[in-house]
C-alpha positions as CSV (number, residue, x, y, z in Angstrom):
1,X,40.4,-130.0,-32.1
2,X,37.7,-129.1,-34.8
3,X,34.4,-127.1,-34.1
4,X,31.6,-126.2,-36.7
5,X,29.0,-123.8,-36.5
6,X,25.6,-124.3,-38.1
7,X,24.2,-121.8,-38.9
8,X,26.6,-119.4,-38.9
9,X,27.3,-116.8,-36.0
10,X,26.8,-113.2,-36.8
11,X,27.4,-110.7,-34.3
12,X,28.1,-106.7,-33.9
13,X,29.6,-105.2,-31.2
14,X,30.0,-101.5,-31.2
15,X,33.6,-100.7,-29.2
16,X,34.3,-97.1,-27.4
17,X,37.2,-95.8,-28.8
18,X,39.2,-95.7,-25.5
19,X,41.0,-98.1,-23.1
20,X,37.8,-100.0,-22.1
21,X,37.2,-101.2,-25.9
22,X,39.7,-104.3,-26.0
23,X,38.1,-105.8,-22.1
24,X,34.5,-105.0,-23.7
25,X,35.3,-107.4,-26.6
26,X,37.2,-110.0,-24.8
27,X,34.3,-110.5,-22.3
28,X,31.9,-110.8,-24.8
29,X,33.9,-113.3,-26.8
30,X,34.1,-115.1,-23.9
31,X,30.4,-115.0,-23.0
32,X,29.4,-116.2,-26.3
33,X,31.7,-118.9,-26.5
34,X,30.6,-120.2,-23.6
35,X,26.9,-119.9,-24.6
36,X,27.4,-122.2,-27.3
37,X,29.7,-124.6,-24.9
38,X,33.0,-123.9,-26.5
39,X,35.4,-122.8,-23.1
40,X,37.8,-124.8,-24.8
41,X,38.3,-122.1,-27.4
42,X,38.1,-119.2,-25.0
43,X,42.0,-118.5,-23.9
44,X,43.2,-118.2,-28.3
45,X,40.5,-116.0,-29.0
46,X,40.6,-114.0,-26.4
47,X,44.0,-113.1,-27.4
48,X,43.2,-112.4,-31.1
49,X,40.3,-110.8,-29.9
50,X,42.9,-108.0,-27.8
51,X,45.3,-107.8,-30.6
52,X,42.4,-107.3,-33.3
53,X,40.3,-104.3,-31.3
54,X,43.5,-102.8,-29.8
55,X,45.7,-102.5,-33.1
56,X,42.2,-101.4,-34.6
Protein backbone atom coordinates (compact mmCIF):
# COMPACT_ATOMS: atom_id res chain seq x y z
CA UNK A 1 0.00 0.00 0.00
CA UNK A 2 1.50 3.40 -1.13
CA UNK A 3 -0.01 6.97 -0.21
CA UNK A 4 1.31 10.41 -1.29
CA UNK A 5 0.68 13.69 0.01
CA UNK A 6 0.60 16.83 -2.09
CA UNK A 7 1.30 19.39 -0.69
CA UNK A 8 2.82 18.36 2.17
CA UNK A 9 1.19 18.06 5.77
CA UNK A 10 2.46 20.30 8.40
CA UNK A 11 1.13 20.19 11.73
CA UNK A 12 1.97 21.22 15.55
CA UNK A 13 0.50 19.87 18.40
CA UNK A 14 1.57 21.12 21.73
CA UNK A 15 1.40 17.82 24.39
CA UNK A 16 0.94 18.29 28.38
CA UNK A 17 3.68 16.86 29.88
CA UNK A 18 1.63 14.24 31.85
CA UNK A 19 -0.30 11.01 31.28
CA UNK A 20 -2.98 12.51 28.99
CA UNK A 21 -0.15 13.60 26.27
CA UNK A 22 0.28 10.17 24.38
CA UNK A 23 -4.19 9.76 24.05
CA UNK A 24 -4.05 13.60 22.93
CA UNK A 25 -1.67 12.74 20.08
CA UNK A 26 -3.14 9.44 19.05
CA UNK A 27 -6.61 10.97 18.64
CA UNK A 28 -5.47 13.62 16.72
CA UNK A 29 -3.50 11.36 14.38
CA UNK A 30 -6.40 9.64 13.97
CA UNK A 31 -8.63 12.62 13.23
CA UNK A 32 -6.48 13.86 10.65
CA UNK A 33 -5.91 10.75 8.95
CA UNK A 34 -9.23 10.25 8.52
CA UNK A 35 -9.76 13.83 7.23
CA UNK A 36 -7.74 13.19 4.33
CA UNK A 37 -9.47 9.42 3.91
CA UNK A 38 -6.54 7.40 5.03
CA UNK A 39 -8.28 4.92 8.03
CA UNK A 40 -6.34 2.46 6.40
CA UNK A 41 -3.15 3.98 7.95
CA UNK A 42 -4.68 4.69 11.30
CA UNK A 43 -3.88 1.41 13.56
CA UNK A 44 0.54 1.76 12.52
CA UNK A 45 0.59 5.23 13.36
CA UNK A 46 -1.26 5.28 16.12
CA UNK A 47 1.24 3.01 17.58
CA UNK A 48 4.40 5.04 16.54
CA UNK A 49 2.46 7.92 17.42
CA UNK A 50 2.35 6.31 21.52
CA UNK A 51 5.86 5.18 21.39
CA UNK A 52 7.14 8.62 19.84
CA UNK A 53 5.15 11.12 22.58
CA UNK A 54 5.49 8.61 25.45
CA UNK A 55 9.44 7.80 25.18
CA UNK A 56 9.56 11.75 24.43
Amino acid sequence: MSFTVTPPWAYTLQLPQDPRGPGIARRTVRTVLAAYGMQALTAVAELVTSELVTNA
